[in-house]
C-alpha positions in Angstrom: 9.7 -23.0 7.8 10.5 -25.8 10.4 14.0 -26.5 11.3 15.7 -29.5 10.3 15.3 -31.0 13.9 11.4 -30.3 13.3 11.5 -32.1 10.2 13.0 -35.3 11.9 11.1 -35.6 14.4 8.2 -34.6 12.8 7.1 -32.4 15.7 6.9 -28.7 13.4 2.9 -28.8 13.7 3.6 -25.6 16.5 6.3 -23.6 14.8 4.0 -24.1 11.2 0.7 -22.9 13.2 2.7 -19.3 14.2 4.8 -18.7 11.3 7.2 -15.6 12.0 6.5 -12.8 9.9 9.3 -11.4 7.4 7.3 -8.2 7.5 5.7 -6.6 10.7 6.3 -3.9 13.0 9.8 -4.7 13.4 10.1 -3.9 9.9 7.6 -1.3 9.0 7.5 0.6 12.4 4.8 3.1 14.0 6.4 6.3 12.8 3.4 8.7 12.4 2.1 10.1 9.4 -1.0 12.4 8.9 -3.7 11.7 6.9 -5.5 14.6 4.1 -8.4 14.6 6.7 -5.8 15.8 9.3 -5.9 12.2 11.6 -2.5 11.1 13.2 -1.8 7.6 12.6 0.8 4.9 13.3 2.3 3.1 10.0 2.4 -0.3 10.7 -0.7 -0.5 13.2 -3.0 1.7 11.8 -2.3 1.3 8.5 -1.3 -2.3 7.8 -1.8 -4.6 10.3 -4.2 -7.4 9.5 -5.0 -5.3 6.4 -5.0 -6.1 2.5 -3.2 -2.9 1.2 -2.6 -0.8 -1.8 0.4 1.8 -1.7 1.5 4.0 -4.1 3.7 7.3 -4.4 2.2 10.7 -6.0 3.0 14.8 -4.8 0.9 17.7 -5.3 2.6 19.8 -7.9 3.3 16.3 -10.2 2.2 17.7 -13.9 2.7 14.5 -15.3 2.6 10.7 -14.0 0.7 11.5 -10.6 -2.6 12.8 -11.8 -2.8 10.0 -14.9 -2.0 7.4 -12.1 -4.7 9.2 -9.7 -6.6 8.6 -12.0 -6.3 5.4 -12.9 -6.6 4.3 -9.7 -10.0 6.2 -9.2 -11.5 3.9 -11.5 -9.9 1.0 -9.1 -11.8 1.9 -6.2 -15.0 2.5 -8.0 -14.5 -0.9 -9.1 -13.7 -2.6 -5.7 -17.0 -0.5 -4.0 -17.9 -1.1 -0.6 -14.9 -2.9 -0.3 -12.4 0.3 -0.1 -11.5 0.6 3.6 -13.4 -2.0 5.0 -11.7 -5.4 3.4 -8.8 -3.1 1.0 -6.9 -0.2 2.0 -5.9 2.0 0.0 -3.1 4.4 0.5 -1.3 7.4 -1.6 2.0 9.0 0.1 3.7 12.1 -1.0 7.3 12.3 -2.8 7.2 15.8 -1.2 6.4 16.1 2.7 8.2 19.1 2.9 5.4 20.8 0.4 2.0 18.9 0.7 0.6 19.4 3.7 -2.8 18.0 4.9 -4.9 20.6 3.3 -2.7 20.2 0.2 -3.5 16.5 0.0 -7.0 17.4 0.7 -7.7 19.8 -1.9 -5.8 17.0 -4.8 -8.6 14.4 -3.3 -11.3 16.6 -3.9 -10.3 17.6 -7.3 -9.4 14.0 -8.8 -12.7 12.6 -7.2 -11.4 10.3 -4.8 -13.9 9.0 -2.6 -14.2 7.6 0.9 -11.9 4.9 1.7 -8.9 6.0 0.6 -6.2 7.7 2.6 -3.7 10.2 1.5 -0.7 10.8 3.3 2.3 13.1 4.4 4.6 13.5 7.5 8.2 14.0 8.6 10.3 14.2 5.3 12.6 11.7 7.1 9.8 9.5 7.8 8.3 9.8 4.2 11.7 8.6 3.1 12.1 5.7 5.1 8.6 4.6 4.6 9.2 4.6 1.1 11.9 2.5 1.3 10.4 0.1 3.1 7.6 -0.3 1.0 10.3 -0.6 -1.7 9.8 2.7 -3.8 13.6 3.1 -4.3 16.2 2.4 -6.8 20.0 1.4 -5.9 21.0 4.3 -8.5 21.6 7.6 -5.6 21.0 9.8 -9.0 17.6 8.1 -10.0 16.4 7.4 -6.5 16.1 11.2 -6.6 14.3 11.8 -9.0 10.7 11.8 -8.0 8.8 10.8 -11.1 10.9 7.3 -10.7 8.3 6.4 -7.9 5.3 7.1 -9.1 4.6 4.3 -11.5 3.9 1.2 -9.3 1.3 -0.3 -6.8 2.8 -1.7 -3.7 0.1 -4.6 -2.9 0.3 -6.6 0.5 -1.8 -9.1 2.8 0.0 -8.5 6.0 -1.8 -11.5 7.7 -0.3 -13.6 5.4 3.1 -11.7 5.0 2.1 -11.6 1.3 3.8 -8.4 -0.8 3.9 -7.7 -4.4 3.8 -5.0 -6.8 1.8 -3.9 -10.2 1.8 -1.3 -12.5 -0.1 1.3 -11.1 -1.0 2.7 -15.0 -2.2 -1.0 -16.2 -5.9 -1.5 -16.8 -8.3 -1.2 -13.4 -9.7 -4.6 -14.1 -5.7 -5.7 -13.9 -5.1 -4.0 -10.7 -8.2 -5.1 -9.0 -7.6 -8.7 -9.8 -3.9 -8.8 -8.6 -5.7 -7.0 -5.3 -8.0 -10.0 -5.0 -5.1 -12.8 -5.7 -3.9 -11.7 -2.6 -7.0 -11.6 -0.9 -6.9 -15.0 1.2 -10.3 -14.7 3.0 -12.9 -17.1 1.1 -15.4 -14.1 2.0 -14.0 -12.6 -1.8 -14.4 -15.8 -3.5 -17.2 -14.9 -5.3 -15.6 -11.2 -5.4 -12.5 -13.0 -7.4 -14.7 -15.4 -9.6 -16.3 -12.2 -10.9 -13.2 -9.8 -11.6 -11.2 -12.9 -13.5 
């Protein structure tokens, strides 16, 4: 937003052109996670930067909300195509870095049928927890914040060229998800992408 001075003198044309970003690396950070396939990567500029992203929270061992939202979202990226990590990324993080290791995550994205595109991920317990909350998988209840199964029923969705963030159910209908996806894809390349999921 341009400062009051700006908006007297009508001279905000620079400060509008580079807008500063709520959300970036400052926020984020590069702490490094590992992905099912065993990469290293940096969180903010592997993972987000420039990117339209899709988070959501889901462990190994989960009997109950995890493989139904898996699930569910298996139908999303079979709905979104080609488009799953070239123009959307999709990304699932475990409640329990302490137990799902690479080959853990690994084995869990063979058996729900996950294909190419979409990253699961594990690290540091401390850095799992802080990511987490940054991506705003917490509640201000200590009690329920612990319990795992409070984090696994939403979709963290974000445009970080725009700064844009939001969040949808991650158990409502794939059609749902994938057009609240494209309303926060800005590029007029997924017009006709947009037009056709409405």
């Amino acid at each position: 937003m341009p400062n009051r001075r700006e908006l007297l003198s009508g001279n905000f044309a620079a400060s509008a052109a580079q807008p500063r970003k709520m959300y970036g690396a400052s926020y984020f950070s590069n702490l490094t996670l590992t992905t099912h396939e065993g990469r290293k990567v940096r969180f903010y500029d592997d993972l987000i930067r420039d990117k339209l992203v899709a988070f959501n929270m889901m462990y190994v061992r989960c009997e109950d909300t995890c493989p139904l939202t898996t699930a569910n979202l298996v139908r999303v990226q079979k709905l979104l195509g080609e488009r799953v990590g070239r123009d959307v990324f999709m990304y699932s993080l475990t409640l329990q870095p302490h137990v799902d290791k690479p080959a853990d995550l690994r084995k869990y994205v063979e058996a729900m049928g996950v294909q190419t595109g979409w990253l699961f991920l594990t690290g540091a317990p401390e850095d799992m927890l802080r990511v987490r909350k940054r991506l705003g998988f917490t509640d201000p209840n200590p009690k329920v914040d612990r319990r795992l199964s409070s984090h696994t029923g939403m979709l963290r969705i974000g445009n970080d060229t725009y700064d844009r963030w939001g969040m949808a159910p991650a158990m409502t209908t794939p059609e749902q998800i994938v057009s609240t996806i494209n309303h926060f894809d800005m590029s007029t390349t997924r017009a006709g992408a947009r037009r056709s999921a409405a």
